[in-house]
C-alpha positions as CSV (number, residue, x, y, z in Angstrom):
1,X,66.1,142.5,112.8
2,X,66.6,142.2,109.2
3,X,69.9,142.8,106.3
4,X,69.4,144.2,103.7
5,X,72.2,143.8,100.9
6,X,73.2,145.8,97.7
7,X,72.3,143.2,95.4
8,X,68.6,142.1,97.1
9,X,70.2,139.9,99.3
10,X,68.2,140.2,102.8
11,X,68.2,137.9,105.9
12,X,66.2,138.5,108.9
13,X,65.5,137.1,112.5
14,X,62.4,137.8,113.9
15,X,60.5,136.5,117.2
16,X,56.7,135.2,116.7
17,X,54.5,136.0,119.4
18,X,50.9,135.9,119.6
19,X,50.7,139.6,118.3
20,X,52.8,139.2,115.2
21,X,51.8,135.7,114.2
22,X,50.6,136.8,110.5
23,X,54.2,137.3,109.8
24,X,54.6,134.1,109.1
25,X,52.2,133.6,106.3
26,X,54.8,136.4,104.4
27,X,56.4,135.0,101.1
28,X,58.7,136.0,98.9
29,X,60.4,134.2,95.8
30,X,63.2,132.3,96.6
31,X,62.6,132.5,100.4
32,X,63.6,129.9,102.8
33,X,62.7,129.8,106.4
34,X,63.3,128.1,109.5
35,X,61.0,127.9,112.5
36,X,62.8,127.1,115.8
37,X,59.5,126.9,118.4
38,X,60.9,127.4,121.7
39,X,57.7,126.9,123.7
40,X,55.0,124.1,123.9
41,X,51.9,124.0,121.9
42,X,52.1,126.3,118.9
43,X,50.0,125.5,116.2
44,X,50.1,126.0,112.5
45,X,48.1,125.0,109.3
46,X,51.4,124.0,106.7
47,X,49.8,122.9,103.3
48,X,46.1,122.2,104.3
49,X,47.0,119.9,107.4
50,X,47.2,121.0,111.0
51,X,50.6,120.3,113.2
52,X,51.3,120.8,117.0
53,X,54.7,121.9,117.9
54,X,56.2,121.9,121.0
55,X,59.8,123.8,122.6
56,X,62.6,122.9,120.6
57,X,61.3,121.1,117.5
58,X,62.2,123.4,114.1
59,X,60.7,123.2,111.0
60,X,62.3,124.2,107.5
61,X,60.2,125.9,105.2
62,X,59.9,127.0,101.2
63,X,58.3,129.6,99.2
64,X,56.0,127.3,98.4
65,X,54.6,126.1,101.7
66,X,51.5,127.1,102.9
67,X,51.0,128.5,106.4
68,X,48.1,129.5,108.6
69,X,49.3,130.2,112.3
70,X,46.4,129.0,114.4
71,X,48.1,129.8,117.9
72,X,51.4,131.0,118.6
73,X,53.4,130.4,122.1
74,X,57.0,131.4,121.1
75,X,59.0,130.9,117.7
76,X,62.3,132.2,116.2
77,X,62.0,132.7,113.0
78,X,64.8,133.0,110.6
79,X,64.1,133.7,106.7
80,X,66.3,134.8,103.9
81,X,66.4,134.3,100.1
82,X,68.6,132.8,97.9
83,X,70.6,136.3,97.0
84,X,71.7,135.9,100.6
85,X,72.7,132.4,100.7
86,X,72.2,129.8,98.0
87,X,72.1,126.4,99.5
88,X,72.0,124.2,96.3
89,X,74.7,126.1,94.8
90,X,76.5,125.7,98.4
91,X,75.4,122.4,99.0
92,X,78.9,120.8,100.4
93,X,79.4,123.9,102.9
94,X,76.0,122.5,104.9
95,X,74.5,119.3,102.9
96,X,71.2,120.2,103.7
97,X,69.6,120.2,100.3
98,X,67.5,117.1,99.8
99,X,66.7,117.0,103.6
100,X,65.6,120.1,104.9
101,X,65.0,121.9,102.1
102,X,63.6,120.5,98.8
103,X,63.4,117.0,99.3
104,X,60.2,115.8,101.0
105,X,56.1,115.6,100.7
106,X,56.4,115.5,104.3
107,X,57.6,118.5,106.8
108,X,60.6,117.9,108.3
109,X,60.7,118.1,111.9
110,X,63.7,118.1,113.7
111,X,63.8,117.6,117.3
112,X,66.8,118.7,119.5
113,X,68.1,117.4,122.7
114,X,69.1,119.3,125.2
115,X,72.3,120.2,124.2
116,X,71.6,120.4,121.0
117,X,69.2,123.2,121.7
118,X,72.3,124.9,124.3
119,X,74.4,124.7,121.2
120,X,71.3,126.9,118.8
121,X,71.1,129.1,121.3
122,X,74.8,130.3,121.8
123,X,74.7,130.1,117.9
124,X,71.6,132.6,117.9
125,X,72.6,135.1,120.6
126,X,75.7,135.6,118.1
127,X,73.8,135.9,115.1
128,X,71.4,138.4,117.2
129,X,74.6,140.5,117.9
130,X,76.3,140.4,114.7
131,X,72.5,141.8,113.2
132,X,73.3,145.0,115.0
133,X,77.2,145.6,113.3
134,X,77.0,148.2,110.5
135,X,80.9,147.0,108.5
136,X,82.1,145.5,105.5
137,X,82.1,142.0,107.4
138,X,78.6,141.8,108.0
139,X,77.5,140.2,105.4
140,X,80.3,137.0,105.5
141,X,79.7,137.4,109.1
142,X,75.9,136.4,109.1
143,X,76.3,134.1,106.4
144,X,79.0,131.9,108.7
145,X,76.2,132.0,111.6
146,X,73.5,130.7,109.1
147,X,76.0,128.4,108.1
148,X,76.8,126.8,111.4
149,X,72.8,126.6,112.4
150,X,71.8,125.1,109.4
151,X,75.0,122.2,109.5
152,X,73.8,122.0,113.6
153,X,70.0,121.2,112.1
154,X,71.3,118.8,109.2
155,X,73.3,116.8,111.3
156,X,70.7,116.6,114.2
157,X,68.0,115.2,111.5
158,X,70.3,113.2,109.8
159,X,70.8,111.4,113.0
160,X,67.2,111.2,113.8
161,X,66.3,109.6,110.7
162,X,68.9,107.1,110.5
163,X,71.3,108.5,108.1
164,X,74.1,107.0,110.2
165,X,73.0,104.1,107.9
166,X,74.9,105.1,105.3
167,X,77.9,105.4,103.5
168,X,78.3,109.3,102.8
169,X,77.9,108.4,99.3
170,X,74.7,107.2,99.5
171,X,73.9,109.6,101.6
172,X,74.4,112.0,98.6
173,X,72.5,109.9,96.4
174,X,69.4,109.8,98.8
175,X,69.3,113.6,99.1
176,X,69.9,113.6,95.2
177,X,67.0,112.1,94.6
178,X,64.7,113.7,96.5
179,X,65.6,116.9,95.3
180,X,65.3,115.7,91.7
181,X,61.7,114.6,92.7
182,X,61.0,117.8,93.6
183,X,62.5,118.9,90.1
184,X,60.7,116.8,88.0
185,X,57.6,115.2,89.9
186,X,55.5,117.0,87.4
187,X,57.0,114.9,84.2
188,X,58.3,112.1,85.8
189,X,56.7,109.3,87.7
190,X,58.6,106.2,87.8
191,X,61.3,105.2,89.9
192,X,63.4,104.0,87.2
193,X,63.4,107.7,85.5
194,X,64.8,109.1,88.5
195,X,67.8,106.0,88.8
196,X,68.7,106.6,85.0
197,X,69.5,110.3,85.8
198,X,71.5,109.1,89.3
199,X,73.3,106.6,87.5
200,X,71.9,103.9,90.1
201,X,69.1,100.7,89.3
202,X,65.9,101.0,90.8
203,X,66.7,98.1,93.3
204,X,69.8,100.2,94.4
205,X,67.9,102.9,95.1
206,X,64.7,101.2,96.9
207,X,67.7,99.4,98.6
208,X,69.0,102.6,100.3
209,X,65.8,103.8,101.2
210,X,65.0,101.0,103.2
211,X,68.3,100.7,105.3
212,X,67.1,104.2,106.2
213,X,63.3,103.0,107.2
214,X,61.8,105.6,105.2
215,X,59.5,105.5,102.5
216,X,60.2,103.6,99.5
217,X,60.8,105.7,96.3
218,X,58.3,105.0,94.7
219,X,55.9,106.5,97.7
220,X,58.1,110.0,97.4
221,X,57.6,110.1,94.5
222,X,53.5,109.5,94.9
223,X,53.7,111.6,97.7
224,X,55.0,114.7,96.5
225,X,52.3,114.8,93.1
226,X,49.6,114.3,96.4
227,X,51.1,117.7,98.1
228,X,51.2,119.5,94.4
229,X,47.6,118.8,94.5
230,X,46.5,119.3,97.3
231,X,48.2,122.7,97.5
232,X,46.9,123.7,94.2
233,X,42.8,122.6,95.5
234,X,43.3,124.4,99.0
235,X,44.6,127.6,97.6
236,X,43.5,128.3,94.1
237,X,40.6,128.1,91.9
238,X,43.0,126.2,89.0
239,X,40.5,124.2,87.5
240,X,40.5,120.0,89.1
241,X,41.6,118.8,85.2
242,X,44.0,121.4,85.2
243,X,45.9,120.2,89.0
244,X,45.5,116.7,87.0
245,X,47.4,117.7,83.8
246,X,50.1,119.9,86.0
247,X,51.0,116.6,87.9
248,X,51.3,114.1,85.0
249,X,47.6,113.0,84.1
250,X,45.9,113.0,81.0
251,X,42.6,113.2,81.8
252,X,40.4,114.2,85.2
253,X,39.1,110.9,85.5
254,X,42.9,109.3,86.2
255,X,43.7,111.7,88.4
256,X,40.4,111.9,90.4
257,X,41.1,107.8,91.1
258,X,44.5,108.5,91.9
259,X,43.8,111.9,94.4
260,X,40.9,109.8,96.4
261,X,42.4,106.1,96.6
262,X,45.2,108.6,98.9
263,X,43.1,110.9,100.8
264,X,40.0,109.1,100.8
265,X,37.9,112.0,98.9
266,X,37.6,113.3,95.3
267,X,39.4,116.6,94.4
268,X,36.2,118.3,94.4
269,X,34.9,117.3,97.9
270,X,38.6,118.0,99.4
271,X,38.6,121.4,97.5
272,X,35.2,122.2,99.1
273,X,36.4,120.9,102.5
274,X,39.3,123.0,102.4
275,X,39.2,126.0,100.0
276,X,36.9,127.8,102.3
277,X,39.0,127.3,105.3
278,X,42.1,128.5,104.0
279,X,40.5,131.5,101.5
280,X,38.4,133.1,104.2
281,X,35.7,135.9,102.6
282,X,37.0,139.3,102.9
């Protein structure tokens, strides 16, 4: 089922099954997506690196992920693009900017509890209903139903990963900076870059990550140059000095130290490791 609006806007809900699996290597630019599996053992390739996910974990995706399905059980997928719903311009309606979207070299995976799950699924027989009305309401309509799912998913992961922690202030400034890191990891590599712009000391900030048990800065930071990379090597044929200089180095050599003190391999033996599995011949 799918929306289509007068100014691009579009929003769809679709359900994966083993026969229409390829749908969800689709992309389009500003396209975010969110993957509710609601079946054991579904398998997917997201940026070069093989996940298993079981019945009611959910995954939030970006244009820029990478996705191979491998073996599909049962998935709801919901996609739309910014036209439709803009969440960093709409960040205080559902605060999931910096979390879900944007704001981590790892996937988020959120899990829900059993009533959690009962509460997305009311939530999604609605939205499947209000998909079918044709009026001038539609549109608000849908976008309240993505609203309420995606403040359901924020508050279930913020939980999860110990955001209770926190005042909501620094809750604001965590998911700050991880969306500035995902800005600017391309020019900026330092911790205390990223406090100047937040107004905060680099102790304050590796301060708040801690309380939460998460990585420290620092790591993100590392982190998400390592993802740039090793999208870049497992997708394209951009040159390995190239991937270097778009993630901050001056030269190959600096950025071939850096890529395998992290994964253990050079970029040219990960590239040849990986290329070929994610670029099959035609």
């Amino acid at each position: 089922m799918k929306y289509t609006g007068r100014t691009n806007e579009y929003f769809e809900v679709i359900t994966i099954t083993k026969k229409n699996g390829s749908l969800l290597k689709e992309s389009s630019s500003d396209q975010l997506s969110l993957l509710w599996f609601t079946t054991d053992d579904n398998r997917l390739i997201v940026d070069a690196i093989a996940y298993t996910f079981d019945k009611n974990q959910i995954i939030c995706l970006t244009e820029f992920h990478k996705i191979k399905p491998v073996q599909i059980q049962g998935v709801q997928l919901l996609r739309f693009n910014r036209p439709f719903y803009c969440i960093t311009n709409s960040d205080s309606e559902v605060g999931c900017k910096g979390i879900l979207f944007f704001g981590s070299s790892n996937l988020p995976l959120i899990h829900l509890a059993e009533t959690d799950a009962e509460k997305l699924n009311d939530i999604w027989k609605t939205l499947c209903i209000e998909m079918e009305s044709r009026d001038n309401l539609q549109l608000e309509m849908l976008q309240m139903m993505l609203k309420r799912i995606l403040i359901l998913c924020t508050r279930v992961y913020k939980t999860q990963e110990n955001f209770n922690q926190l005042e909501q202030s620094n809750d604001t400034t965590i998911r700050a900076f991880n969306f500035l890191v995902e800005q600017h990891f391309r020019e900026k590599h330092t911790v205390r870059e990223y406090a100047e712009l937040l107004n905060k000391s680099p102790k304050t900030l590796a301060n708040l990550f801690k309380k939460i048990g998460t990585k420290t800065p620092l790591e993100l930071i590392k982190n998400r140059r390592m993802l740039e990379a090793s999208r870049l090597l497992s997708y394209t044929q951009v040159p390995i000095s190239e991937i270097g200089y778009q993630i901050g180095f001056s030269d190959i050599q600096s950025f071939s130290r850096f890529f395998k003190k992290n994964k253990g391999s050079s970029p040219s033996q990960f590239r040849e490791t990986h290329f070929n599995k994610n670029n099959p011949p035609q």
